[in-house]
VOPAMI-39331 format. One line per field, with one value per residue (C-alpha): residue in one letter; residue number from 0; y, z, x. Coordinates in pm, 1 decimal, always signed. Layout:
// residues N
resn [a ...]
resi [NUM ...]
y [Y ...]
z [Z ...]
x [X ...]
This chain:
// residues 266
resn [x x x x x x x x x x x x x x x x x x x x x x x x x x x x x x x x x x x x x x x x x x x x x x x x x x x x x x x x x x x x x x x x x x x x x x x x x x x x x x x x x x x x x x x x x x x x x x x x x x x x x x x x x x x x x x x x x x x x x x x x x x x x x x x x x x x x x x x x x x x x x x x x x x x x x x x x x x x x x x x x x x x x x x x x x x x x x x x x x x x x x x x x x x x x x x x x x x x x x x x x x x x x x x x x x x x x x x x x x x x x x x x x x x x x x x x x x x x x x x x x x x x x x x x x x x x x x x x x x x x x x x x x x x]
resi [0 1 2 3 4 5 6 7 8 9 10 11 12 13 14 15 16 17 18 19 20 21 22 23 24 25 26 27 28 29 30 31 32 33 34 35 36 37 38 39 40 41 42 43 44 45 46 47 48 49 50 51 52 53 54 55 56 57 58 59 60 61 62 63 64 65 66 67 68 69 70 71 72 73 74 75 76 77 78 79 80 81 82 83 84 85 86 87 88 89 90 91 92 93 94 95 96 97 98 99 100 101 102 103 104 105 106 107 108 109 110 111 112 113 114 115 116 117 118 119 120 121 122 123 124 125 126 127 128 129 130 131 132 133 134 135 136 137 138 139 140 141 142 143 144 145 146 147 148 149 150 151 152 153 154 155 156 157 158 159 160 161 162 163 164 165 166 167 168 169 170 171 172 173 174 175 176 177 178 179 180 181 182 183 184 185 186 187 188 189 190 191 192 193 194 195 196 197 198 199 200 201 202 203 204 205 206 207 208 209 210 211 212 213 214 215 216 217 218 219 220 221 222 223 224 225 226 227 228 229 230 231 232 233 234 235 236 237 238 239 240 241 242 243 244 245 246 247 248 249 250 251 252 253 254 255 256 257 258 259 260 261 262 263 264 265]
y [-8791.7 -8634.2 -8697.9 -8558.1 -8218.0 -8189.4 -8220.4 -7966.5 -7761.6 -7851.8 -8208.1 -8061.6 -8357.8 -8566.2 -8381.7 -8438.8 -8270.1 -8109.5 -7982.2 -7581.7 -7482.7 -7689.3 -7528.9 -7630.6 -7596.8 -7242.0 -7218.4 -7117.0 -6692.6 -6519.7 -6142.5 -5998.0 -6123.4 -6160.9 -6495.0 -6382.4 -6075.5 -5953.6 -6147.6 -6470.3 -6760.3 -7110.2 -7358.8 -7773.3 -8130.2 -8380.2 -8744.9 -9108.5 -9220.6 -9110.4 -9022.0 -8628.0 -8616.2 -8307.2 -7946.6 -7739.5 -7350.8 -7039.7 -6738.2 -6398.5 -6101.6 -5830.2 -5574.4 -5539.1 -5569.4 -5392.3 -5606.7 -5385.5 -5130.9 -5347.4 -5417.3 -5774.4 -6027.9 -6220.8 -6554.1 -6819.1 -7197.6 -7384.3 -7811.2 -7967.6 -8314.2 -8319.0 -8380.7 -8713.9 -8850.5 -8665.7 -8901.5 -9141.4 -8869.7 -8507.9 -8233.5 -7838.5 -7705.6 -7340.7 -7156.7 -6795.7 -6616.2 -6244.4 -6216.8 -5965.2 -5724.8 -5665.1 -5956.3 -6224.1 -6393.9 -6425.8 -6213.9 -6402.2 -6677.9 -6891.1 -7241.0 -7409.6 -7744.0 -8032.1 -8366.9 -8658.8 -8611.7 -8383.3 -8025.3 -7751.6 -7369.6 -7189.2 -6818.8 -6699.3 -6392.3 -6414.0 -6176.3 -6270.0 -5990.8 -6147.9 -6504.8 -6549.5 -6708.7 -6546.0 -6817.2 -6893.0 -7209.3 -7016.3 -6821.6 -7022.5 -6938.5 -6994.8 -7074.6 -6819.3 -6566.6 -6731.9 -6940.2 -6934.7 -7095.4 -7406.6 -7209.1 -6917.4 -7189.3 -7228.8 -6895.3 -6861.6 -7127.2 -7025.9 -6710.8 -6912.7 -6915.3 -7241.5 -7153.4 -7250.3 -7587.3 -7902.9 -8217.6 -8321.5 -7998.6 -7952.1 -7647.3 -7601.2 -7423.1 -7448.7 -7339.1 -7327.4 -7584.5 -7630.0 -7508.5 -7712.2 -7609.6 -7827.2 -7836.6 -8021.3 -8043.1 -7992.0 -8141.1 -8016.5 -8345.4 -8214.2 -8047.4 -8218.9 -8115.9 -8230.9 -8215.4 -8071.3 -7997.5 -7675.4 -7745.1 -7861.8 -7690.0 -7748.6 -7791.6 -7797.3 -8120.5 -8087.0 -8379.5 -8282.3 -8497.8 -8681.3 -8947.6 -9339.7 -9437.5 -9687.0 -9398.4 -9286.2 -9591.6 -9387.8 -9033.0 -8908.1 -9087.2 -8693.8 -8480.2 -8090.6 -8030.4 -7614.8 -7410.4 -7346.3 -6970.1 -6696.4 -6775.2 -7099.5 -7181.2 -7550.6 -7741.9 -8096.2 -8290.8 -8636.1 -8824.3 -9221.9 -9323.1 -9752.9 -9721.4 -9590.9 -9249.4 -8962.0 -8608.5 -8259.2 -8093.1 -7732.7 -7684.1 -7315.9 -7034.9 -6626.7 -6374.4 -6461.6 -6187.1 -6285.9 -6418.1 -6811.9 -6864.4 -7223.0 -7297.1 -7495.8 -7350.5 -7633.4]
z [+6371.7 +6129.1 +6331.2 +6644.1 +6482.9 +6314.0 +6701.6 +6825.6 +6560.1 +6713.5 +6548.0 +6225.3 +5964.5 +6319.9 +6374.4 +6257.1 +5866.1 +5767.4 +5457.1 +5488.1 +5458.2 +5715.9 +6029.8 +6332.7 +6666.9 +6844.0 +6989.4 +7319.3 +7321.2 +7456.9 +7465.6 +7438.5 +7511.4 +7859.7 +7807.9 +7632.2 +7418.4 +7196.8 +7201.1 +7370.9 +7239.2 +7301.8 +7231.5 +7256.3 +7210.3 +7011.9 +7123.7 +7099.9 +7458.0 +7478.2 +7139.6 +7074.6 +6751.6 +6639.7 +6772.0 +6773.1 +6821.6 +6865.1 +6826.5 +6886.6 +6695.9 +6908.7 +6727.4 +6638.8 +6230.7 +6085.1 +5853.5 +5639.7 +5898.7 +6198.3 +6464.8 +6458.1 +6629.4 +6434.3 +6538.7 +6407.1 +6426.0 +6286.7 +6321.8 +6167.0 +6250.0 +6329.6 +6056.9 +6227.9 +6137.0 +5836.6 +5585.9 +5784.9 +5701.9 +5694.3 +5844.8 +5740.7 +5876.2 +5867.5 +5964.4 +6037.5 +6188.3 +6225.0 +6513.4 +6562.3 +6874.9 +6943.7 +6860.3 +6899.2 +6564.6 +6223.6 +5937.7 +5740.1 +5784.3 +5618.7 +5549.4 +5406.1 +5482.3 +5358.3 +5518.5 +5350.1 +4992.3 +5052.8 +5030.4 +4998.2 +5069.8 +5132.0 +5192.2 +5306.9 +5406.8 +5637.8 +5590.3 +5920.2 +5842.1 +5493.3 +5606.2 +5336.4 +5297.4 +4995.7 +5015.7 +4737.3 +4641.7 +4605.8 +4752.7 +4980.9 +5187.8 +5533.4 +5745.7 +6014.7 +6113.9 +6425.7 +6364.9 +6383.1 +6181.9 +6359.0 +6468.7 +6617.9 +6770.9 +7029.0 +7149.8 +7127.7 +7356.8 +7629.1 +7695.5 +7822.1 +8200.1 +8299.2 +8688.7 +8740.6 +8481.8 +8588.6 +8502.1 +8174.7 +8067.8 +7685.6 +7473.5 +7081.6 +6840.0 +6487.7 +6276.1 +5892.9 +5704.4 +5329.4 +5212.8 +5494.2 +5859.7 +6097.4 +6464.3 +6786.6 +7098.8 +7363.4 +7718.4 +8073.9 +8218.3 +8566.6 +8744.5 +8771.7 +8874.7 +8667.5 +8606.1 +8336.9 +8147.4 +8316.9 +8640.1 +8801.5 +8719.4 +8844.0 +8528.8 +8363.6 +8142.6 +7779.1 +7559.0 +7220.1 +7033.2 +6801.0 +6481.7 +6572.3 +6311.0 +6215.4 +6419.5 +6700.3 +6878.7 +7085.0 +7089.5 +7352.5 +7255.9 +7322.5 +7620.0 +7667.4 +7991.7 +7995.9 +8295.2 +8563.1 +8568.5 +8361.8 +8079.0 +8002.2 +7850.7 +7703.7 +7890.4 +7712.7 +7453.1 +7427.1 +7202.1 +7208.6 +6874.0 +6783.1 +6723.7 +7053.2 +7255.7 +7110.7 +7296.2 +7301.3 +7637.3 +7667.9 +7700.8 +7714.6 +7761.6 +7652.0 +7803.0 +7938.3 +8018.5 +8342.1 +8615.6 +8620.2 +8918.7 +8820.6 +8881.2 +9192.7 +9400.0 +9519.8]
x [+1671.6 +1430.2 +1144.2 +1287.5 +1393.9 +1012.1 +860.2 +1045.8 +879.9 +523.7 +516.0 +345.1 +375.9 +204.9 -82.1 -462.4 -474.4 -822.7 -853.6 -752.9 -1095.6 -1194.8 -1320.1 -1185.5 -1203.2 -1170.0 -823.0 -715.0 -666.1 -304.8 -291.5 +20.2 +340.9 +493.8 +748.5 +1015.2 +1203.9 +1434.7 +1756.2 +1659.6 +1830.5 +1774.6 +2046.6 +1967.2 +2127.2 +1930.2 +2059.7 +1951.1 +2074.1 +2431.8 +2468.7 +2449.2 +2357.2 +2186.8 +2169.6 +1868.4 +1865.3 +1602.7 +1647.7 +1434.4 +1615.9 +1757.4 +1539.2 +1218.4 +1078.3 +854.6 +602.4 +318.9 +424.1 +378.2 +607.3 +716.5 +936.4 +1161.1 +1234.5 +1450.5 +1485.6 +1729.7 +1823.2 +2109.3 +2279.8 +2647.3 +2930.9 +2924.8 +2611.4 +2577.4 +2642.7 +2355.2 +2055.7 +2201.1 +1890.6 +1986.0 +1617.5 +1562.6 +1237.9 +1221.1 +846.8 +755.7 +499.1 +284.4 +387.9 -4.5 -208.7 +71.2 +14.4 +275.6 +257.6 +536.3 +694.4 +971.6 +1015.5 +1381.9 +1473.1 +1694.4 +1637.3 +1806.5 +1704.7 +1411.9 +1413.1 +1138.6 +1138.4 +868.6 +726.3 +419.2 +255.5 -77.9 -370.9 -555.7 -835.3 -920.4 -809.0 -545.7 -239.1 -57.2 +270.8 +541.7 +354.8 +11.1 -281.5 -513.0 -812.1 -871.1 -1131.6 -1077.2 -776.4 -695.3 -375.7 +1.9 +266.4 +420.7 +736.2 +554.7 +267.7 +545.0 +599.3 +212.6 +205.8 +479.8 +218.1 -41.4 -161.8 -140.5 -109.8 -480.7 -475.6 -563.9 -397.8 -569.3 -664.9 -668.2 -577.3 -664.1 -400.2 -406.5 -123.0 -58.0 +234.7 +269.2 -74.9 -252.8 -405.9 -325.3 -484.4 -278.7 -480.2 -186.1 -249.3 -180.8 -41.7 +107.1 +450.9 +778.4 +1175.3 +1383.3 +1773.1 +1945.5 +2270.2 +2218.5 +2058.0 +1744.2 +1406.2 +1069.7 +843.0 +537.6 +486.3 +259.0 +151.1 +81.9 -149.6 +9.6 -139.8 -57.8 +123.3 +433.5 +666.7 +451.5 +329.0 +44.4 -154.2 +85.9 +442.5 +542.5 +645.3 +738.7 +901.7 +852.3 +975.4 +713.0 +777.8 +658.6 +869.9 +788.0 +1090.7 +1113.0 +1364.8 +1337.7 +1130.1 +1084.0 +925.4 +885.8 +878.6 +869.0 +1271.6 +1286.8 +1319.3 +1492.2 +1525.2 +1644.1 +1732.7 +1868.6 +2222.5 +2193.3 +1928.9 +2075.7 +1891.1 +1541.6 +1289.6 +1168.4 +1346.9 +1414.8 +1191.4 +1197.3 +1521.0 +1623.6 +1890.1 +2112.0]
């Protein structure tokens, strides 16, 4: 259950760690933001089969923030198992991002969670000009001010064109996670319908590159089924772990900026 809460939120603990000085590999660039707006909300199921045993929802505030005098959207995600399976591994996850109207990247960004016997909170400020990171648990240096936080890395992501991508095609994003950068290299793997809880959508489909390890049996043991429209709304995640294959799928989507193009008329 843990694990399948954590992908949604980009996979961080999965991904290849350098050390946060490290450079790293230029990522993709997104100007502006075109995929969503104030307001939108994104509700999902997390189940194991037939058992629903998590939700999973984001938020963008209805109004805009101001951070050191910046307009900023406010997102939040939050995961938390049901009362049912609580007592198996109980998950309160809260992360909240302010985003940058212009440029598209955080300027603060908040971290509480409570998974099982681990918690750890967390806030950090981003000075992208002087590549700092002035954060609750210190001040660290970066190599470059090109990176996100791994809740904002998603709505970074849903503004890329991928209308002329190929199948295979690989982006680079890099985000910051408990005083560590992390990079994913997130591939273009093709178009597919699929059906819903709320209907059938044709798709885009993105593998994140994750580490092999004892839970992820290969590189790409996850898959992002996004809307094949301009907002680029995530529909379902999967990930294949060695236990088996967990997912969250939408069960609702509040007020989307563009029109669902995507969605197949039946």
């Amino acid at each position: 259950m843990k694990i399948l809460l954590i992908s949604v939120f980009a996979a961080m603990p999965m991904m290849r760690q350098p050390a946060i000085s490290e450079t790293i590999s230029k990522p993709f660039a997104v100007h502006g933001n075109h995929a969503f707006t104030y307001g939108e909300r994104l509700d999902y199921r997390v189940h194991y089969g037939w058992l629903n045993a998590a939700t999973i929802s984001m938020k963008v505030d209805k109004i805009s923030h101001a951070v050191d005098g910046r307009p900023t959207y406010k997102i939040s995600g939050d995961g938390m198992t049901n009362s049912g399976y609580d007592w198996f591994f109980k998950v309160r996850d809260h992360y909240e991002t302010y985003i940058d109207q212009d440029s598209m990247k955080p300027l603060k960004y908040v971290r509480n969670v409570s998974e099982g016997g681990y918690k750890d909170y967390e806030v950090a400020s981003f000075d992208h000009t002087r590549r700092k990171v002035y954060s609750s648990k210190g001040l660290f240096n970066v190599s470059d001010g090109n990176f996100q936080d791994v809740l904002s890395a998603i709505y970074f992501l849903r503004n890329y064109d991928f209308n002329k991508a190929r199948k295979g095609d690989r982006l680079s994003i890099k985000f910051y996670l408990d005083k560590n950068m992390y990079e994913s290299q997130v591939q273009f793997d093709g178009r597919e319908t699929i059906t819903t809880d709320i209907g059938k959508f044709r798709t885009i489909r993105l593998k994140p590159q994750l580490i092999v390890d004892r839970v992820f049996p290969e590189e790409d043991a996850m898959t992002i089924w996004a809307t094949d429209d301009a907002n680029l709304i995530p529909l379902r995640i999967q990930s294949n772990l060695a236990i088996g294959s967990l997912m969250a799928d939408i069960t609702k989507i509040h007020y989307y900026r563009n029109p669902l193009t995507s969605k197949v008329r039946e």
